[in-house]
N, C-alpha and C positions, 0 to 999 in steps of 0.2 A: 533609415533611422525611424523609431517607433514615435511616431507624436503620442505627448502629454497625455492627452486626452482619450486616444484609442487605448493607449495602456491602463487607465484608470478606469475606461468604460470594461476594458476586457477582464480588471481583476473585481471588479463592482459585482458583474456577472460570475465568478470563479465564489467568489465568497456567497453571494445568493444561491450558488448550487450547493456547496458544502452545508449551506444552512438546511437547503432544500431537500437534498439528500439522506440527512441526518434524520428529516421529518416524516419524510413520504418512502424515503425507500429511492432505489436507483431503478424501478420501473417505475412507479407514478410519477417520477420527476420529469415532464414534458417537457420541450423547448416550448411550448404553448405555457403553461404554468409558471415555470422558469422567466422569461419575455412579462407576465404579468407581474410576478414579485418584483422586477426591475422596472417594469413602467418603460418597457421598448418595445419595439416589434420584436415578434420571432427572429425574420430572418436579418435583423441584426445581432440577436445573440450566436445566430448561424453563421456568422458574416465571422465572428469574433472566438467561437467555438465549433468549427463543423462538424466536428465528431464528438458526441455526449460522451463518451467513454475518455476523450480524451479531459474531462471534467469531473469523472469520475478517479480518472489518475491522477489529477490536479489535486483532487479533494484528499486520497490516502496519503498523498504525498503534502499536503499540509497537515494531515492526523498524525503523521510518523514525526513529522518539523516539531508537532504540540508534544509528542510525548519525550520527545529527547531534551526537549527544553522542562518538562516536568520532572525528568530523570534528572538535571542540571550534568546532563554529557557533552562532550563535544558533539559537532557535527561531521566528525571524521576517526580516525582510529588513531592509534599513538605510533602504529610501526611494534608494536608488541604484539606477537600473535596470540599468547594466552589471554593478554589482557582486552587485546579486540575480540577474539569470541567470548569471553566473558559480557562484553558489552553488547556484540551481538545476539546475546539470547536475553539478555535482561530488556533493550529497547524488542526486542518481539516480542517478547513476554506480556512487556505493557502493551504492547501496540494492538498484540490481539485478543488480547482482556477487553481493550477498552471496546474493539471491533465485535467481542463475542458478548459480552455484559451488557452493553447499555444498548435497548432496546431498539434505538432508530437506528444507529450502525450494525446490530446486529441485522437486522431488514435489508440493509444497503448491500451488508456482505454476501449473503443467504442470493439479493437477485446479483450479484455479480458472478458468484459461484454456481448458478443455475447455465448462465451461457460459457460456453466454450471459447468464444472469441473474446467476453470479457476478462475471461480468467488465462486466458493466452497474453491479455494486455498487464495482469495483475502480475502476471506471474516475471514475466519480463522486467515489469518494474520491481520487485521484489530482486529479484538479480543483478540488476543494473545498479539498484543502490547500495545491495550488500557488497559488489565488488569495488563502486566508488569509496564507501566508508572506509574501508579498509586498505585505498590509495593502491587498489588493482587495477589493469586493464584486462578486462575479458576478452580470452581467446575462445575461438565458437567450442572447442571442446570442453573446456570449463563449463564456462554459461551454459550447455547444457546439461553438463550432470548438478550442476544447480537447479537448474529449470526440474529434472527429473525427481532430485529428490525434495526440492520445494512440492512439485506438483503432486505429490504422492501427502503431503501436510496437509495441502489444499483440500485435495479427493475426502479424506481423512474427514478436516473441519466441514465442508459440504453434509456429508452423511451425516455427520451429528448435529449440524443445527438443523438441516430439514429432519431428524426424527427427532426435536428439540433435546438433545442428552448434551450435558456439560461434557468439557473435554481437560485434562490436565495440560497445557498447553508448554510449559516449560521444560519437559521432558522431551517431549516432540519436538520443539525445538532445537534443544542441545543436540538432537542426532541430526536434525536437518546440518548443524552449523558446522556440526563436526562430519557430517560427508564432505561440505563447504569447502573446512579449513585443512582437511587431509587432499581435498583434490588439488589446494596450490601447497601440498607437501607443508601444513601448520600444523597445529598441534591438535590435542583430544580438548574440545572446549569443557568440558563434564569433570575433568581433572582439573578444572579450579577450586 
């Protein structure tokens, strides 16, 4: 069982990161800098987080919590497959407006999308919760042609924020959603 107090130090630190990250970006955010905004040592925000990426998926996966609660959606699908891709390209829509527009997440995203293993970690999570939203279990063949044509979004958003050009994001999505929802045999999310 997790004591009180470890779980409050480890979500004290998760919240300091997401602030952090917002600020500096997901490279200048050290566990050294980090450790100082909380007023600990390093190697107990180590002790509490050993993997920064794993803080970095902590942090998207509370941006996606803020935007569905902004959207006023559920935090799951209805068992309607028109109306879950419908909602699956609206909560992305916002999600990566808000990740492409405002200036310290666009920084955040820009260094995730620079490394390979962080966008292997972005990318899994991005799958992981589109097939929980919609109260699927992922079989490895699914999850990867998710993965595949997530990663292809990805590739896509990369190249345009590092040569700073704006991207129409809601279009790109509805195809990402609708490889999605035709690989568990759902419908065309775009014919909403």
């Amino acid at each position: 069982m997790v004591r009180p107090r470890n779980e409050e130090m480890r979500s004290g630190i998760a919240n300091t990161a997401f602030s952090l990250f917002h600020e500096v970006g997901y490279t200048h955010a050290s566990y050294t800098l980090l450790a100082e905004r909380c007023g600990i040592t390093r190697a107990l925000v180590q002790y509490h987080w050993p993997k920064k990426e794993l803080l970095a998926v902590d942090s998207m996966t509370r941006l996606l919590g803020e935007t569905i609660r902004q959207l006023g959606l559920p935090n799951h699908g209805t068992g309607n497959p028109s109306s879950d891709a419908a909602k699956l390209v609206s909560i992305g829509t916002h999600f990566f407006s808000i990740l492409t527009e405002d200036e310290g997440w666009r920084q955040f995203l820009l260094d995730i999308l620079k490394s390979r293993e962080l966008t292997e970690q972005v990318l899994a999570f991005n799958a992981r919760w589109a097939f929980t939203y919609i109260g699927q279990e992922p079989r490895d063949a699914t999850f990867e042609e998710v993965v595949v044509s997530m990663g292809g979004f990805y590739e896509l958003l990369y190249y345009r924020l590092k040569h700073n050009k704006s991207l129409d994001i809601k279009p790109r999505l509805e195809k990402v959603v609708n490889e999605f929802m035709q690989t568990l045999d759902y419908v065309n999310a775009s014919e909403q």
